[in-house]
C-alpha positions as CSV (number, residue, x, y, z in Angstrom):
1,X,22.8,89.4,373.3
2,X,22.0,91.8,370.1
3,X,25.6,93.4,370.6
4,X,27.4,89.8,370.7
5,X,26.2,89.3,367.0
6,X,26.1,92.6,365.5
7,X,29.9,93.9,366.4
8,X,30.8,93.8,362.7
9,X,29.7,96.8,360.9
10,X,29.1,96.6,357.2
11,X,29.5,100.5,356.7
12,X,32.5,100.5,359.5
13,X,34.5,97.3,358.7
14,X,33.8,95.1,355.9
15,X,32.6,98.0,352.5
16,X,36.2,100.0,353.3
17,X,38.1,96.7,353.2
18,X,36.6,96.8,349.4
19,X,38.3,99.8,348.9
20,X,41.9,98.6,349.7
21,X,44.5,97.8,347.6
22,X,45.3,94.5,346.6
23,X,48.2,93.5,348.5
24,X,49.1,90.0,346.8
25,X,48.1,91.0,343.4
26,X,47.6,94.1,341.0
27,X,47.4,96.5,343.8
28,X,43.9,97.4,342.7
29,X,41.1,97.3,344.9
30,X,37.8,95.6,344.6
31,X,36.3,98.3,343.3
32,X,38.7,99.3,340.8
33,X,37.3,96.4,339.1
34,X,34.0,96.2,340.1
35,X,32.5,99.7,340.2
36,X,31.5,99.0,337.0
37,X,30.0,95.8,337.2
38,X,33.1,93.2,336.5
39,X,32.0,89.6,336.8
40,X,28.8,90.8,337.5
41,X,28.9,92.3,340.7
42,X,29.4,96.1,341.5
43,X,30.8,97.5,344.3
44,X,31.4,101.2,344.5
45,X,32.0,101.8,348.1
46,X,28.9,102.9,348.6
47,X,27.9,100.9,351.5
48,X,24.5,100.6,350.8
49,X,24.4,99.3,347.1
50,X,27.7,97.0,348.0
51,X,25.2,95.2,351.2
52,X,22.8,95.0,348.2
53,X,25.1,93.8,345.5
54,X,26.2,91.0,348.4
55,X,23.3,90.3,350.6
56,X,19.9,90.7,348.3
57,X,21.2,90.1,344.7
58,X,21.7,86.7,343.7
59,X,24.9,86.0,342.0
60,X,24.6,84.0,338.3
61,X,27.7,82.2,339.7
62,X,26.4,80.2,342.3
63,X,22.6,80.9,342.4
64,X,22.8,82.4,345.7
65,X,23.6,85.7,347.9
66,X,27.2,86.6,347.5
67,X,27.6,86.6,351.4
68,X,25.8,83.5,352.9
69,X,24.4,83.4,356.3
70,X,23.7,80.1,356.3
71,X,26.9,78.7,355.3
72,X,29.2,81.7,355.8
73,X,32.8,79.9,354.3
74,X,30.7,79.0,351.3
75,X,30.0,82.9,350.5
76,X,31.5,83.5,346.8
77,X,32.4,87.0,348.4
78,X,35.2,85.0,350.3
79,X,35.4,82.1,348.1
80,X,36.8,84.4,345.1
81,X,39.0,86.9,347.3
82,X,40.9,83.5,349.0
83,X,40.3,81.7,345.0
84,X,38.7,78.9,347.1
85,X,37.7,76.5,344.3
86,X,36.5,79.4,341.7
87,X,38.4,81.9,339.8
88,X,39.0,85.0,340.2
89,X,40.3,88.1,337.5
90,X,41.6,90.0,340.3
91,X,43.6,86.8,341.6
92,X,44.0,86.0,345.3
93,X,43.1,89.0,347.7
94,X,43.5,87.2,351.1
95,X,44.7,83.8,352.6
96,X,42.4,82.6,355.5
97,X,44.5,83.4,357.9
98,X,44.3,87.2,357.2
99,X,42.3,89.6,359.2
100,X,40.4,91.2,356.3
101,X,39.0,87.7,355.4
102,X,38.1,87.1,359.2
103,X,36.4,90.4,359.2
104,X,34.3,89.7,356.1
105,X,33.6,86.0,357.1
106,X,32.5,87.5,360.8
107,X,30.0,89.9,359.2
108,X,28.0,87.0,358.0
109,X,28.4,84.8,361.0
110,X,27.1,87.6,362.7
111,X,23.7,87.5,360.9
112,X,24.9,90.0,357.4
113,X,23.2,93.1,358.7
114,X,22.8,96.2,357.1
115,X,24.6,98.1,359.9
């Protein structure tokens, strides 16, 4: 069923949780950082270069997409944000157990559309 795997929107749900203050940290958001290209990677809440930035560019990290499909808890989108084994300037965004890391872990569960 194409609605079972697509019920996370990119646009809707996971590029404004990008936009929300840290609340374990700085209070900054992701793209107080990274609208201008910290570590890398630049998100600017505009939804289509932040898919691009995590689904077609290849991070120098990890050699990869920032948001895996294949192995979803291996994307360095989560990995940094829960400082799961790398580093992160902006420090720990979300534990686990939060619902903005189960929404951003979802998306790419879901197949990572652009939608």
């Amino acid at each position: 069923n194409a609605s079972a795997r697509t019920r996370v929107s990119f646009a809707a749900n996971v590029d404004p949780l990008f936009l929300v203050p840290n609340p374990r940290g700085s209070q900054a958001s992701c793209t107080n950082c990274h609208a201008g290209g910290s570590g890398g990677l630049t998100l600017n809440g505009n939804a289509a270069n932040d898919f691009a930035e995590l689904r077609v560019e290849i991070s120098p990290t990890t050699g990869t997409v920032r948001a895996r499909t294949d192995v979803p808890t291996a994307s360095l989108v989560l990995r940094k944000a829960t400082l799961d084994g790398v580093t992160h300037g902006g420090g720990q965004l979300w534990l686990q157990s939060d619902p903005q890391y189960q929404t951003v872990l979802d998306w790419p569960n879901e197949g990572g559309s652009n939608n």
